[in-house]
C-alpha positions in Angstrom: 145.0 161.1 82.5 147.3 160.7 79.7 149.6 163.2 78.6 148.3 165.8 76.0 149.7 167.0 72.8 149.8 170.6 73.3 149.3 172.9 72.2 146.8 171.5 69.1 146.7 172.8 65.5 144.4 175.4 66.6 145.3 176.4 69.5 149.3 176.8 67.9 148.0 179.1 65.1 145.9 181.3 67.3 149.0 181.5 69.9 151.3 182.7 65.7 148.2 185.4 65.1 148.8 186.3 69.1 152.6 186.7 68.8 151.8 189.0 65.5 149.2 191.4 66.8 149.3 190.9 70.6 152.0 192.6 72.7 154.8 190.0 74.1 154.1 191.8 77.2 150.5 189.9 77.7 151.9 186.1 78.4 149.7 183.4 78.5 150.5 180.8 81.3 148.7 178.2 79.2 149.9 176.8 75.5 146.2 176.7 74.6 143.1 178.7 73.4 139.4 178.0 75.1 136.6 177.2 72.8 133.6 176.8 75.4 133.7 176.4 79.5 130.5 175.0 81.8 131.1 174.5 85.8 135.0 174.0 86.7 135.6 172.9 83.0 137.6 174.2 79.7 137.5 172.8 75.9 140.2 173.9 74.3 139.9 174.9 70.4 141.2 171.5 69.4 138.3 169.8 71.6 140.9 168.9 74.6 139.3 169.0 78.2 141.1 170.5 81.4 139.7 171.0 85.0 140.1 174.2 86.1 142.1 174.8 89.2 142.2 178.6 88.3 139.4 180.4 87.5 140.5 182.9 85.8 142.3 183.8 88.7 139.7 183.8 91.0 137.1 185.1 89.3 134.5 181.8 88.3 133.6 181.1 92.1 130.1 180.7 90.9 131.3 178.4 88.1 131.8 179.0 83.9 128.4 180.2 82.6 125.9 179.6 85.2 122.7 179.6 83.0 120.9 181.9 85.4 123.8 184.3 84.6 123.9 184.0 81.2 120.1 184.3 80.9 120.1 187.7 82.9 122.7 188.9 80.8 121.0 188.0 77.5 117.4 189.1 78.5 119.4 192.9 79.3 121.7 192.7 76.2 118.1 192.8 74.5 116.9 196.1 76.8 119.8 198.6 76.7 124.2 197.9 76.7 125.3 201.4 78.0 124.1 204.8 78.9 126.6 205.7 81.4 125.0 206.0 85.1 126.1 209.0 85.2 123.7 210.6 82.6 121.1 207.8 82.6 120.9 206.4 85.6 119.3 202.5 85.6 118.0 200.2 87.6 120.6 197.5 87.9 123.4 199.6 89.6 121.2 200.8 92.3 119.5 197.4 93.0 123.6 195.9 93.3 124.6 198.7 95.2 121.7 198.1 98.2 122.7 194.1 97.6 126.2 194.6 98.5 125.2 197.1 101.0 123.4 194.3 102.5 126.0 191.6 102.2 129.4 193.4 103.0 131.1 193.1 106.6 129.3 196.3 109.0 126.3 196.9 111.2 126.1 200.4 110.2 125.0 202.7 107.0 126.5 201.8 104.0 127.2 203.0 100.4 128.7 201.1 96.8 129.7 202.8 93.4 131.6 200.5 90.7 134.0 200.9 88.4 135.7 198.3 85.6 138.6 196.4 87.9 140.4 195.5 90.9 142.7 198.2 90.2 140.4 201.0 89.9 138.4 200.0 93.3 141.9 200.4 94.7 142.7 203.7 93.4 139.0 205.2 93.9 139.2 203.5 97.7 142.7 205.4 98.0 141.1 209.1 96.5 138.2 208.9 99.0 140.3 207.6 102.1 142.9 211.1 101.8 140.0 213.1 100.8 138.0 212.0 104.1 141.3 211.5 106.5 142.9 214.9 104.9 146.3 213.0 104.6 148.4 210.9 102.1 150.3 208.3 103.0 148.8 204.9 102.6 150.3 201.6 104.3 150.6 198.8 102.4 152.3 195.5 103.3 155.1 193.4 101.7 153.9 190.9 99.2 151.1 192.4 98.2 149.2 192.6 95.0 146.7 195.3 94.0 147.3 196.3 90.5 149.1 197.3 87.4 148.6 201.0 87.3 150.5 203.7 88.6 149.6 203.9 91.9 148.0 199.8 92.8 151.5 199.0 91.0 153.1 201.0 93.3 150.8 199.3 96.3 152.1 196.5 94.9 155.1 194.7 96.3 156.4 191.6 93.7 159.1 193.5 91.6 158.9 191.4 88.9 157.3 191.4 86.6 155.2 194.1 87.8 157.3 196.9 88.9 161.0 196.8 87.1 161.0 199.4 84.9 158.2 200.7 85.3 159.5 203.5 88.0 158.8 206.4 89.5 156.2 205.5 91.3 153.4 207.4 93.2 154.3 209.1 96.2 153.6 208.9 100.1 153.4 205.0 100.1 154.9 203.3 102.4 155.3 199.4 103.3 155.9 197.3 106.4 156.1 193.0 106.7 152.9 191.1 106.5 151.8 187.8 108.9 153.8 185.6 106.9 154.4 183.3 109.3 156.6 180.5 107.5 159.1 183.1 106.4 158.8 185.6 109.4 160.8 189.4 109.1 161.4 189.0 112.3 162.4 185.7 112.8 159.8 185.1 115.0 157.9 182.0 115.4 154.0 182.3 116.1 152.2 182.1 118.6 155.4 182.9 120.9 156.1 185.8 119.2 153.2 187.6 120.8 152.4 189.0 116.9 155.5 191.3 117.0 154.5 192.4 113.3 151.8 194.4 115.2 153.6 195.7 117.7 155.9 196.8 114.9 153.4 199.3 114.2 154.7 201.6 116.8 158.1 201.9 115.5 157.3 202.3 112.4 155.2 205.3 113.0 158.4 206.8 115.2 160.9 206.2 112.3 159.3 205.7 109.2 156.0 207.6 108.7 154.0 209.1 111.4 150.6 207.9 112.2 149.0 211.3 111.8 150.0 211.6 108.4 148.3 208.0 107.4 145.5 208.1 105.8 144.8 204.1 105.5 146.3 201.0 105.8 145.1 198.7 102.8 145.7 194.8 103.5 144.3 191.8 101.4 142.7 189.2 103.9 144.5 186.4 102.6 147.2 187.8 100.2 146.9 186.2 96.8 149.6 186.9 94.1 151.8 186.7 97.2 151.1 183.3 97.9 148.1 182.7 99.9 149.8 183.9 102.7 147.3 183.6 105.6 147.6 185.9 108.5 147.1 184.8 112.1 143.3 185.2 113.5 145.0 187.8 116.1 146.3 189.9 113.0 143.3 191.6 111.3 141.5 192.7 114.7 145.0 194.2 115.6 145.2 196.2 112.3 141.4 197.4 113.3 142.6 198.7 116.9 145.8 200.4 115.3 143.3 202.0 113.0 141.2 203.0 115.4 143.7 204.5 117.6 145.0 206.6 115.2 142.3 208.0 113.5 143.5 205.6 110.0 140.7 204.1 107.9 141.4 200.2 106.9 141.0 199.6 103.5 140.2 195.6 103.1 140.9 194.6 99.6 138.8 191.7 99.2 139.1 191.1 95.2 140.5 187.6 95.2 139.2 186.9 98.6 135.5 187.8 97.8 132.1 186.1 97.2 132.5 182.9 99.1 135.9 181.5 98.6 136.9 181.4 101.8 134.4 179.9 103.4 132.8 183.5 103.9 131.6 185.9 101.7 134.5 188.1 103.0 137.2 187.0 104.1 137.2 189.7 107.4 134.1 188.2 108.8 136.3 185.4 109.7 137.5 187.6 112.2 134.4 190.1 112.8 136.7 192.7 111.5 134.7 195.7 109.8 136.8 197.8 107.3 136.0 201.2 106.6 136.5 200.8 102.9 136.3 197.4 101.0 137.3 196.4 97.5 136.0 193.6 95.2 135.9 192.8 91.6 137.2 189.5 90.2 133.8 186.8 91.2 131.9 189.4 91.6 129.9 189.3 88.2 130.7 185.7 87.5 133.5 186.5 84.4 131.9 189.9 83.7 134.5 193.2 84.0 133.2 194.7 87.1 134.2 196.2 90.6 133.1 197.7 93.8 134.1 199.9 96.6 131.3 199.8 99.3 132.3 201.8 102.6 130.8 203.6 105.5 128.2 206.3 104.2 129.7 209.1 105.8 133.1 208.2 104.3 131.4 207.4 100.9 130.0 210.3 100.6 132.8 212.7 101.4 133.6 213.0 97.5 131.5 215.8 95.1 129.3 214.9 92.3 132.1 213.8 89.3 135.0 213.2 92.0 134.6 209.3 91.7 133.4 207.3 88.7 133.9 206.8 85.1 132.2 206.1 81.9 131.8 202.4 81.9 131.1 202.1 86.1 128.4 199.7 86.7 127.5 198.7 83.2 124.0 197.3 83.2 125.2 193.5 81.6 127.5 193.1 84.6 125.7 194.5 87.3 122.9 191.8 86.3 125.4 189.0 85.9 126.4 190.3 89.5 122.7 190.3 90.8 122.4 186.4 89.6 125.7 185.4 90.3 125.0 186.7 93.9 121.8 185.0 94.1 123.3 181.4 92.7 126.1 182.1 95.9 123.4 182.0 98.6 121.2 180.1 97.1 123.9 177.1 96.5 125.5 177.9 100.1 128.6 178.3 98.2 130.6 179.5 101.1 129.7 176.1 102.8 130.8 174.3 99.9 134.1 176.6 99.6 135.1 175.1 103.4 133.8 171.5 101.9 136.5 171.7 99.2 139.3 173.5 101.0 138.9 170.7 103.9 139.4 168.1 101.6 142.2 169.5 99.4 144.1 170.8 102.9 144.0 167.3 103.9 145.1 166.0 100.5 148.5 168.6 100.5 149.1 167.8 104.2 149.4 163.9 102.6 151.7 165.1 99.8 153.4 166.9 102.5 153.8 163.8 104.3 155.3 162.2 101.4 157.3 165.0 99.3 160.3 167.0 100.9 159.5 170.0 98.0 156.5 170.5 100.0 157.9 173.1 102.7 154.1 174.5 103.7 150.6 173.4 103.5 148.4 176.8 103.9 144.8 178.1 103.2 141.7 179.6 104.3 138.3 178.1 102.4 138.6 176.8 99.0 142.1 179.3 98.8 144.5 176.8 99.1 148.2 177.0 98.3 151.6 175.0 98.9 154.7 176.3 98.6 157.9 174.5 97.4 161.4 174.9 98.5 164.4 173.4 97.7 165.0 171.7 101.5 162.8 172.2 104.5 165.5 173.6 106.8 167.0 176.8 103.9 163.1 177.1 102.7 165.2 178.2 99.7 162.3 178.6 96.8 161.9 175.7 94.5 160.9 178.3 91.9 161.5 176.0 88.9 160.2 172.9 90.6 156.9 174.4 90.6 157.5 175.7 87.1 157.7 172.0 86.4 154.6 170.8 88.5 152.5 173.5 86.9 153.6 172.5 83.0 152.7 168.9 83.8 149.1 169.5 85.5 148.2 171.4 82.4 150.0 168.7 80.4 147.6 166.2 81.9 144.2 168.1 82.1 144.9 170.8 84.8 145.1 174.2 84.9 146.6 175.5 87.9 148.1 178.8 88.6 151.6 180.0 90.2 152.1 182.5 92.8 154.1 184.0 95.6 157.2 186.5 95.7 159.8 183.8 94.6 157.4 182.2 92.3 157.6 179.0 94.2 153.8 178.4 95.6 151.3 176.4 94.0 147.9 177.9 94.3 143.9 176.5 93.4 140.9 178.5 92.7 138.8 175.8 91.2 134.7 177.2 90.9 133.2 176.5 94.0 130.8 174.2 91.8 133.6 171.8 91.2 132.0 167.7 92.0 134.0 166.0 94.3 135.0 163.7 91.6 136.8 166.4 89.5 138.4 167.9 92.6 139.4 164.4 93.3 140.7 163.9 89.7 142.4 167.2 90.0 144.2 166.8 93.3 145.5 163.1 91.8 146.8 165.1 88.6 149.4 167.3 91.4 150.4 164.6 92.8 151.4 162.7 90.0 153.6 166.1 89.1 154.9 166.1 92.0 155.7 162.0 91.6 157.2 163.3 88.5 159.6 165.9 90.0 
């Protein structure tokens, strides 16, 4: 594909009426504004066409404006927008709820509320596990992303841009190294290291905070913002035992790795892990602002009437654009389809791996699929501005592909899982012409 002229007339004066009104503090990792997206692609406002490695950051698994989504939300837009669950309840929330119920990782009883975002399934999955456990500190691991507010921020481990500045955070929070496995803490190599960042646990509960105090650990499957790091299979079922030993609850946030794009519809039943509590948001209402926290009843239902919730919760549009969205998922075998794609585009990297030094790691579970760049393969010193480059050129060329990781240096996908194989194709030639181009 040739290279674009970007950004257009009308995409440049809507990016001078965004500098205006807009706080410089919302960026935009794209020099152009959407007029219409179907499937895995976006027309800009000047009529350009991009394939969409991205998303929206991992929220169009089921593809931009399925029509069976669309049409559900329509047909309720006609009925009623809002009455707040809590004084009127509706049908919509309850008939989600029992789906997700149905759907989530665990053999036993089951109970969902929503809220608006990832970040508020965080928080609300945080109140309920000290309420239930009667302690406060909460275990969270390095490089991970849950949020932007006070306490998901603080969950949170990139510094910036999401922390600096932003200080003091919340309290009784505590953080130990992740299964990152290409840059190890311990300078360990897997599988020889006999997954020392689990048997970590125990010293860190002697000299950092003791395991009777913790309430939960909370761990994203696959970590997303902090590069697709994917842990070992041994690592989750460890985290359940360590849990289970102590008395802890385990918190799986499964907001990016939800509804199908790991080949699962969770990403724990790769490794017939059950969590206590589990977040989602993000594909779960196919573009929609919505989120979830379904957990073990008895655990759910620990809080009082008005301890959880908020006025906009389960709003009736996106709780049907769920309930369709959902329906499209199974119905399409989309988690089939998500180890389809990710099979291919591993191979692909593991080609351009073959051929470009940059490429220091191939990684992914599903249709998650990263590489990350570094300056030589021995120092794994972060190519941070090399994939600055390869990024500017995709969506230079008719891509749009995202960023990610600590240093800033991994390239990551989330096309919709309805992407044809021609446009992944198409895509995946697009990166490697960047990467050519480096």
């Amino acid at each position: 594909m040739e290279k674009l002229n970007l950004p257009g007339p009308g995409s440049r004066a809507l990016l001078e009426k965004k500098q205006k009104y807009v706080p410089r503090g919302i960026g935009n990792s794209m020099p152009f504004y959407v007029r219409e997206a179907r499937g895995a692609l976006l027309t800009d406002v000047d009529g350009n066409t991009f394939i969409d490695f991205a998303g929206g950051i991992g929220v169009i698994n089921a593809g931009h404006c399925p029509p069976a989504v669309v049409q559900a939300v329509q047909e309720q837009a006609a009925r009623y927008l809002h009455t707040c669950f809590m004084v009127v309840g509706y049908q919509p929330y309850v008939d989600l709820a029992e789906k997700l119920c149905q759907i989530t990782p665990g053999s036993g009883e089951k109970k969902t509320f929503f809220v608006n975002s990832g970040a508020e399934a965080v928080e609300n999955a945080v109140k309920i596990a000290r309420l239930a456990t009667k302690r406060q500190a909460i275990v969270a691991f390095d490089a991970a992303f849950h949020g932007r507010t006070l306490l998901t921020m603080t969950l949170t481990s990139k510094v910036k841009p999401y922390k600096f500045g932003f200080g003091p955070f919340a309290p009784e929070v505590y953080r130990i190294p992740y299964a990152y496995c290409y840059r190890c803490a311990y300078g360990r190599t897997y599988p020889e290291c006999d997954m020392y960042c689990l048997q970590h646990f125990e010293n860190f509960f002697a000299a950092t905070v003791a395991a009777e105090e913790v309430a939960a650990i909370i761990a994203e499957p696959v970590q997303g913002e902090g590069g697709f790091i994917v842990p070992p299979p041994e690592f989750f079922p460890g985290l359940r035992r360590i849990c289970d030993r102590y008395g802890i609850l385990l918190i799986a946030d499964e907001v990016q790795t939800g509804f199908c794009r790991t080949g699962k519809m969770f990403a724990v039943q790769h490794w017939n892990v059950e969590p206590d509590l589990l977040t989602m948001a993000k594909s779960l209402a196919a573009g929609l602002p919505l989120s979830a926290v379904t957990g073990r009843a008895e655990i759910m239902d620990v809080p009082d009437p008005g301890q959880i919730g908020g006025t906009y919760g389960g709003n009736p549009l996106a709780c049907v654009a769920a309930l369709a969205a959902i329906e499209i998922m199974e119905r399409d075998r989309l988690a089939d389809r998500a180890m389809e794609i990710g099979g291919y585009t591993m191979d692909r990297f593991r080609q351009m791996q073959s051929k470009f030094p940059v490429i220091g790691d191939v990684r992914g579970l599903g249709a998650m699929v990263a590489i990350e760049l570094v300056k030589d393969r021995q120092s794994k010193a972060p190519a941070k501005e090399a994939c600055a480059q390869v990024v500017r050129y995709c969506y230079e060329h008719g891509l749009v592909t995202l960023s990610a990781g600590v240093y800033g240096n991994v390239l990551r996908v989330l096309m919709p899982l309805c992407i044809t194989s021609d446009q992944l194709e198409q895509g995946l030639a697009i990166i490697e012409s960047a990467l050519v181009a480096l």
